[in-house]
C-alpha positions, 0 to 999 in steps of 0.5 A: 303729272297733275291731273286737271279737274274739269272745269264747272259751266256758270252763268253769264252775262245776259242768261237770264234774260234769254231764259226770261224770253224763251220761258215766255215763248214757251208758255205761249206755245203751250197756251191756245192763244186767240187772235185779236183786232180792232171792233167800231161801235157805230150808229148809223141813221139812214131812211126806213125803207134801207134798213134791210140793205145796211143790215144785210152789209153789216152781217157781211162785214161780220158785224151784229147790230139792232134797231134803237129807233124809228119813227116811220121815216128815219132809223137808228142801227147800232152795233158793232164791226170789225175796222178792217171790214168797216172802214170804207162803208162810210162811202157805200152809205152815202151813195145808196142813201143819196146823202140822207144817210150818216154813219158814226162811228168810235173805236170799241176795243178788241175783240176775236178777229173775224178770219182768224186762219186766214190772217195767219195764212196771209202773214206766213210766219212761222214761230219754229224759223223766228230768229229774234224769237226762238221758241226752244229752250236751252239745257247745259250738260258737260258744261256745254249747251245745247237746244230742246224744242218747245215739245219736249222741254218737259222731258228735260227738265228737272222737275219731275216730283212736280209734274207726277203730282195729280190735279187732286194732289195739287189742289189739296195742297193749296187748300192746305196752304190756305188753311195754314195762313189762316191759322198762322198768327197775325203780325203785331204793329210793333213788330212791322214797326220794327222791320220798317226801322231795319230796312227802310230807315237803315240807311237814313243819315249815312247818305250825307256825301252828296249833301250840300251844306248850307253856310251859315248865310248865304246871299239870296240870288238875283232872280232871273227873267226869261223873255216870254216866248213869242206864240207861234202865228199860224194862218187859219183855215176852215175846211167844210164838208158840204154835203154833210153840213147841208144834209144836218142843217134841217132848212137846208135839208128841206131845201135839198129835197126840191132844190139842191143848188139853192141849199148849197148857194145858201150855204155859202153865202152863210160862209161868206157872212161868217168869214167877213167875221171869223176872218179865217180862210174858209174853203167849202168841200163838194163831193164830184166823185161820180161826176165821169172824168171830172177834175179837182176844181177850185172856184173862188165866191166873194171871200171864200173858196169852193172846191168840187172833188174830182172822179173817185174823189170824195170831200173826205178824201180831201179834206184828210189830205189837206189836212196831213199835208198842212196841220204844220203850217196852218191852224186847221179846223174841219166842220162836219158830222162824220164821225169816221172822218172825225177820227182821222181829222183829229189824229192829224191833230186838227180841230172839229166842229160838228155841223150843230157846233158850227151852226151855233157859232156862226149864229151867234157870231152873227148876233154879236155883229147886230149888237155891235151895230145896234151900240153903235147907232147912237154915237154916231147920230148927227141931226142938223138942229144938233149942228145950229147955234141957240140963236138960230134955234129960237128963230125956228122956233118963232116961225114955227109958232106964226106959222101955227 
C-alpha cells in the first residue's frame, strides 16, 4: 500500500491582489495618519467699525485671517476657514452689515481638519470590523491559511535578519550602496543602443498578421457628408441678484444710503432697457427672507420680472434652486459678485456675470443702440423741397427773391 505525499499549498487566482490590499491597510495601520478636509481662502470687505465682529467670527470657525487694506471707511480681511465651519457666513454678513459687506471666497485645498476626534467620533467606523477592508494579514501554514491582526504580523513574518538590523546598520548600508553606484562604471551608448535593439525592436516585422496589405491600386473612396447637426435652441434666462448688484454699482450705492426703493426702481428700469436689447428673459431677485411670514412673489414690470423671496429665503437660495432645476432646459446666466454663490451657480453649469461684467455689457449695449440710431437718422430724412419737381423749386426761388 502507497503512501500519498502531501499535497503543497500554491497560490491562486486573485492572492496578490488581496495581499496588495491588506499590505496597504497594514502600513496605514501602522503610519500616524492626519486627517483632512476642505480650507476657503476668502476676501471679505465690510465697514471699519465691524471688523472686530468678523474677526471674532472667523477665529470661532477656526479660521486665521489679517487686514490687507483700509482707509478709514471700508476694510479688506483675508484669510483662511474651514468650508464646514464657513459655508453659510455669507448670510451672517450680509444681515449684520446690512448689505454693505461681500464675502468672496474660492477653494484653498486641504488642510488638517479643525475637530478631528470628533469627526471620527461621529462616523463611528471602525477599521477591526471592516469587511471590505480587513486590516489583518493572511499566513499559510500546512497548506492552510489562517488570519493574523495587524499587531502582531510582525511576529509572523519571515523576515527576522531584516528587522534585527539597527538604524545605524541601515544606514551604513545604504550609504554603502550609494557609494558603489557611484564607483561602478557608467554604461557606454553602444551598449544601451544595443539593449534597445534586443528588446524594443525584438519583435518588429513579425507582427505582420494583422496588417493589411495594400493592393497594387486601389479605387479612392467616395467621401462622405454628414449633415450638420442642428445647435440645440435653449431659451435664454438672466437671473439677477438684486441687493448684491445695487450695493456694487457705486451710483446705486450711494443712492441706497437715502433711498432704498429709488435704487432698486432704477435698477430696474436699467434691466427693462437691457431687455428690449439683449431679448432674454430677465428675472431681478430681492431678498425677503426677514420679512415675517412673507411669501415668494413673483411681479411682472414692463418686460421683466421681479421676485421678492420668501420668510427664510435668501435670493441665493433662489437663485441656486432655479438654476439646478432648469440648467437642462434654459441657458442660464446669473449677474452677481457673490463669490460663494459663483461657485455653486457654475458647478450647475450656469454662466456668470459679475456686477462690473454686467455693468460694461449693458452700457455698452446701449452704446450700440445710440449708434445704430445716429446711422440710421440720414437714410431716413424726407424734407419737402426734396419731394418738388425743379419747376416748382425755381418758383420759390423767385418769390423768395421779390420778397427780398
Amino acid at each position: 500500500m502507497s503512501r500519498e505525499k502531501p499535497i503543497k499549498k500554491h497560490t491562486e487566482g486573485g492572492d496578490f491582489r488581496e495581499a496588495t490590499y491588506r499590505a496597504v491597510r497594514q502600513g496605514l495601520k501602522e503610519a500616524q495618519s492626519v486627517l483632512l478636509e476642505p480650507y476657503y481662502g476668502f476676501t471679505l470687505e465690510l465697514p471699519e467699525n465691524l471688523v472686530g465682529r468678523a474677526m471674532t467670527d472667523i477665529e470661532k470657525m477656526s479660521g486665521t485671517c489679517e487686514i490687507t487694506h483700509t482707509d478709514g471707511a471700508t476694510a479688506v480681511l483675508t484669510g483662511s476657514a474651514p468650508v464646514f465651519t464657513m459655508r453659510n457666513y455669507q448670510k451672517e454678513v450680509s444681515a449684520y452689515s446690512r448689505g454693505m459687506g461681500r464675502l468672496f471666497c474660492t477653494l484653498k485645498g486641504y488642510e488638517p481638519c479643525h475637530n478631528p476626534e470628533a469627526v471620527i467620533k461621529e462616523s463611528g467606523y471602525n477599521s477591526e470590523t471592516d469587511p471590505d477592508n480587513p486590516s489583518g494579514s493572511v499566513f499559510c501554514s500546512h497548506g492552510a491559511g489562517f488570519v493574523v491582526p495587524w499587531d502582531q504580523v510582525k511576529s509572523h513574518m519571515h523576515l527576522e535578519p531584516f528587522l534585527k538590523l539597527t538604524q545605524s546598520a541601515v544606514n551604513e548600508e545604504t550609504r554603502d550602496s550609494h557609494t558603489a553606484s557611484r564607483e561602478a562604471p557608467l554604461m557606454s551608448l553602444e551598449e544601451i543602443d544595443r539593449i534597445i535593439e534586443s528588446t524594443f525592436y525584438a519583435n518588429r516585422g513579425k507582427r505582420t498578421e494583422w496588417k493589411r496589405k495594400r493592393p497594387a491600386y486601389e479605387a479612392p473612396r467616395e467621401p462622405v457628408y454628414h449633415e450638420p447637426r442642428q445647435a440645440e435652441h435653449r431659451e435664454e434666462y438672466l437671473l439677477v441678484d438684486g441687493y448684491n448688484i445695487v450695493f456694487a454699482w457705486p451710483e446705486l450705492a450711494e443712492l441706497a444710503k437715502d433711498n432704498m426703493d429709488g435704487a432698486r426702481m432704477k435698477l430696474l428700469d436699467q434691466l427693462c432697457n437691457y431687455q428690449a436689447i439683449r431679448k432674454c428673459r430677465i428675472i431681478a431677485v430681492f431678498d425677503a427672507y426677514r420679512v415675517k411670514e412673507h411669501r415668494e412673489e413673483m411681479i411682472a414690470y414692463h418686460n421683466i420680472h421681479l421676485v421678492y423671496t420668501k420668510e427664510a429665503q435668501t435670493a441665493d437660495h433662489y437663485i441656486e434652486r432655479f438654476a439646478h432645476d432648469n440648467n437642462g432646459k434654459y441657458r442660464i446666466t446669473v449677474a452677481t459678485s457673490d463669490g460663494l454663490q459663483q461657485m455653486i451657480v457654475r458647478g450647475a453649469g450656469c454662466a456668470l456675470l459679475s456686477a462690473r461684467e454686467l455693468k460694461i455689457e449693458m452700457e455698452a449695449a446701449n452704446k450700440r443702440v445710440a449708434e445704430d440710431f445716429q446711422e440710421s437718422r440720414p437714410s431716413q430724412r424726407n424734407y419737402l423741397l426734396d419731394s418738388l419737381s425743379d419747376e416748382t423749386k425755381e418758383q420759390l426761388k423767385e418769390a423768395g427773391r421779390k420778397e427780398s
